[in-house]
C-alpha positions as CSV (number, residue, x, y, z in Angstrom):
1,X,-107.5,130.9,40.9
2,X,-105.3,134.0,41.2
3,X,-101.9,133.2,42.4
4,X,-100.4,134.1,45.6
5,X,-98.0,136.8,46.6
6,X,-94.4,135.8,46.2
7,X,-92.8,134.3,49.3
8,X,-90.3,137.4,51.2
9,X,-86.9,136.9,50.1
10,X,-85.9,136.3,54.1
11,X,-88.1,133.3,53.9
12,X,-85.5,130.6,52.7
13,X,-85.0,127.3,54.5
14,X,-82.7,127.1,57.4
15,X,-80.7,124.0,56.1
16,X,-79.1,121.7,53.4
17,X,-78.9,119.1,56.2
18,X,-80.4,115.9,55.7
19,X,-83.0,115.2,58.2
20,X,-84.8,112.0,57.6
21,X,-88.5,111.5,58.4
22,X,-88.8,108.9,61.6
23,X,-90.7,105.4,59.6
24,X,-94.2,105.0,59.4
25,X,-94.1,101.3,60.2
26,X,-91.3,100.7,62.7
27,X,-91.9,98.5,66.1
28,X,-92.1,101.1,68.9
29,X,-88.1,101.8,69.7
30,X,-87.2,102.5,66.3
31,X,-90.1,105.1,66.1
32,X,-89.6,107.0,69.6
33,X,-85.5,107.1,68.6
34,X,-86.5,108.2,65.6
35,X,-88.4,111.3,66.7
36,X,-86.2,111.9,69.3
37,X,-83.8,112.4,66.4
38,X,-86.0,114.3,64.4
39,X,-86.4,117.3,67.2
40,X,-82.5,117.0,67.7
41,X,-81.5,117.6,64.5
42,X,-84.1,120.1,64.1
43,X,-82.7,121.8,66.8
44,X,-79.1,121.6,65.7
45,X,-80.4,122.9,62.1
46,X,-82.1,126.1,63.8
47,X,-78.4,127.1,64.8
48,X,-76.6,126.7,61.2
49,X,-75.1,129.6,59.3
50,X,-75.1,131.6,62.3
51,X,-72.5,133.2,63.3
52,X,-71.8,133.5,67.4
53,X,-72.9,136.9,68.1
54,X,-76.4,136.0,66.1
55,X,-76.6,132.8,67.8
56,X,-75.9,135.1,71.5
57,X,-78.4,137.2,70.7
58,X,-80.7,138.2,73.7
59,X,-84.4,136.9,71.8
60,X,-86.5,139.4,73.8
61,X,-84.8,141.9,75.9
62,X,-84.7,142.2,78.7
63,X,-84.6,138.6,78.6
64,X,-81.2,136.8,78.1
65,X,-83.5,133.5,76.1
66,X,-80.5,132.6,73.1
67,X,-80.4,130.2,71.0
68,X,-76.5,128.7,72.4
69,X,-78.6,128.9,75.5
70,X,-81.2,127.1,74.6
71,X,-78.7,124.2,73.1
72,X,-76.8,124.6,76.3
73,X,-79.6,123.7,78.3
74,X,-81.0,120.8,76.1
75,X,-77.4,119.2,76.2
76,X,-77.4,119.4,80.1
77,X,-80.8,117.7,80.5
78,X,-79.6,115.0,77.6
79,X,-77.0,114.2,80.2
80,X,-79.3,114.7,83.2
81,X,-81.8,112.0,82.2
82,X,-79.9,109.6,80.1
83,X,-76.4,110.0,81.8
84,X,-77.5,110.5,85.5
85,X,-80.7,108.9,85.7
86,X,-81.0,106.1,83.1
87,X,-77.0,105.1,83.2
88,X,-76.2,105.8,86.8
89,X,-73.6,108.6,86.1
90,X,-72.5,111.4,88.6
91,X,-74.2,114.4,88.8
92,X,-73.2,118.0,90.2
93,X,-75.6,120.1,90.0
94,X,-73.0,122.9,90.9
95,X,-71.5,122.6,87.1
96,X,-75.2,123.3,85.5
97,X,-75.4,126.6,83.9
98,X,-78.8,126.4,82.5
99,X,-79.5,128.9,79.7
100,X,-76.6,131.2,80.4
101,X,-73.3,130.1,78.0
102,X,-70.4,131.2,79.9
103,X,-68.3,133.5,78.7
104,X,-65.7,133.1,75.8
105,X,-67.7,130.2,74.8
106,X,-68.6,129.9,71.1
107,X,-71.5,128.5,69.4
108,X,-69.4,126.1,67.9
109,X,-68.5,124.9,71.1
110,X,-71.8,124.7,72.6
111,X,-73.4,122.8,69.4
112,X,-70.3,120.4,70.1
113,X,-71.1,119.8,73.4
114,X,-74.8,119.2,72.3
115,X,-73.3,116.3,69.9
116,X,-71.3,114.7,72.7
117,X,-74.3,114.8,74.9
118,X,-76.3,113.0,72.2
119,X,-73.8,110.4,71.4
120,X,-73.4,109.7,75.1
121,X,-77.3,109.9,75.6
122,X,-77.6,107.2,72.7
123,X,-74.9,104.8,74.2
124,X,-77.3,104.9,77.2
125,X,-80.2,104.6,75.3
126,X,-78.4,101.3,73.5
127,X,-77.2,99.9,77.0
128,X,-80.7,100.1,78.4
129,X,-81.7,98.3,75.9
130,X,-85.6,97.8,76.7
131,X,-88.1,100.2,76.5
132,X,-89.4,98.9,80.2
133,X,-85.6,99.4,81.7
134,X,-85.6,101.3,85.0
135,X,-83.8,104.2,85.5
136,X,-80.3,103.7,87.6
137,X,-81.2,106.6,89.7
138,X,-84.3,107.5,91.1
139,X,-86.7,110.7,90.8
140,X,-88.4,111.4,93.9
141,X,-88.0,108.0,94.6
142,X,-89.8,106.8,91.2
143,X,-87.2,104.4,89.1
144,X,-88.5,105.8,85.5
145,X,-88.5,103.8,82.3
146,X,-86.9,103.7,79.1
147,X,-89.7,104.8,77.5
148,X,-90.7,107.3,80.3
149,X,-86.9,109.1,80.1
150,X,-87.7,108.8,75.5
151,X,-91.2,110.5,75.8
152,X,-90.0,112.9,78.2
153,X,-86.7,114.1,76.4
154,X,-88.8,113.9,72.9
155,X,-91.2,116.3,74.1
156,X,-88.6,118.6,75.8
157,X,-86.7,118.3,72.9
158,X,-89.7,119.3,70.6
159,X,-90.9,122.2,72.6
160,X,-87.4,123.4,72.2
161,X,-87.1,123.5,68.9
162,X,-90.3,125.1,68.4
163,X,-88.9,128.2,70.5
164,X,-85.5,128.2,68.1
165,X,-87.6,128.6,65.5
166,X,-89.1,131.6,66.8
167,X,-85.6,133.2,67.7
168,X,-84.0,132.2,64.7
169,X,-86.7,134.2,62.8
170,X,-86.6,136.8,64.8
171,X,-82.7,136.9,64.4
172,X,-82.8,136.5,60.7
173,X,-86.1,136.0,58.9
174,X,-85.6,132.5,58.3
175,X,-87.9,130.3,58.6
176,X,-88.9,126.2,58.4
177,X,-89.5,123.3,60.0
């Protein structure tokens, strides 16, 4: 077998963090956390080593898709489903800036706020306790689970970090899962 072509030089892997691989064998809470931490920190590792005008970049102009806009977003809806709806926390949608970062905010910031959404998103993931636990606050009138709120935000979550691979490849080269 003739070997293959060397690999481009751009193609490197976007991170030295550790990101450990949900169990095989875990009952079904460990295994839907687990995932849901998988996508986040795959997420978060899309962003690393860029600096904040790479990480501002428009993907696609004329549209304004980022990557801090796209971590932005995913830390809002974090605190949308497990702050507002599963724990029962306020919610104004009037403080929601979607995918735009405001401006004079840095990446650094933004990934921040991602964290604190998590941690927050995880103490309400801990005080539900039960997969079957109903959501504080209703969606169109529908009182969501545990679970529900997990597969939802997994997938989002997922989906997400599929589209900052794409940007951060189109930013830099680099590539991975």
């Amino acid at each position: 077998m003739r070997p293959g072509p060397d690999p481009p030089a751009n193609n490197r892997p976007v991170t030295t963090i550790e990101r450990p691989m949900p169990p095989l064998n875990a009952d079904e809470r460990t295994t839907v956390e687990s995932w849901l931490d998988f996508h986040r920190a795959t997420l978060a590792m899309k962003c690393e080593g860029l600096d904040d005008k790479q990480a501002a970049a428009a993907s696609v102009p004329p549209s304004g898709f980022t990557l801090t806009g796209l971590v932005q977003h995913l830390a809002e809806v974090e605190r949308y489903w497990f702050g507002h709806h599963l724990a029962g926390a306020a919610w104004d949608p009037g403080h929601e800036h979607g995918m735009t970062v405001p401006a004079g905010r840095a990446g650094a910031g933004v990934l921040a706020g991602y964290r604190a959404a998590i941690a927050d998103s995880d103490r309400a993931i801990r005080a539900a306790g039960d997969p079957e636990a109903r959501c504080a606050v209703p969606v169109d009138g529908n009182r969501h689970t545990l679970r529900w709120v997990m597969a939802h935000m997994t997938s989002e979550t997922a989906r997400h970090a599929g589209h900052a691979d794409i940007l951060r490849e189109q930013l830099d080269g680099t590539t991975g899962r």
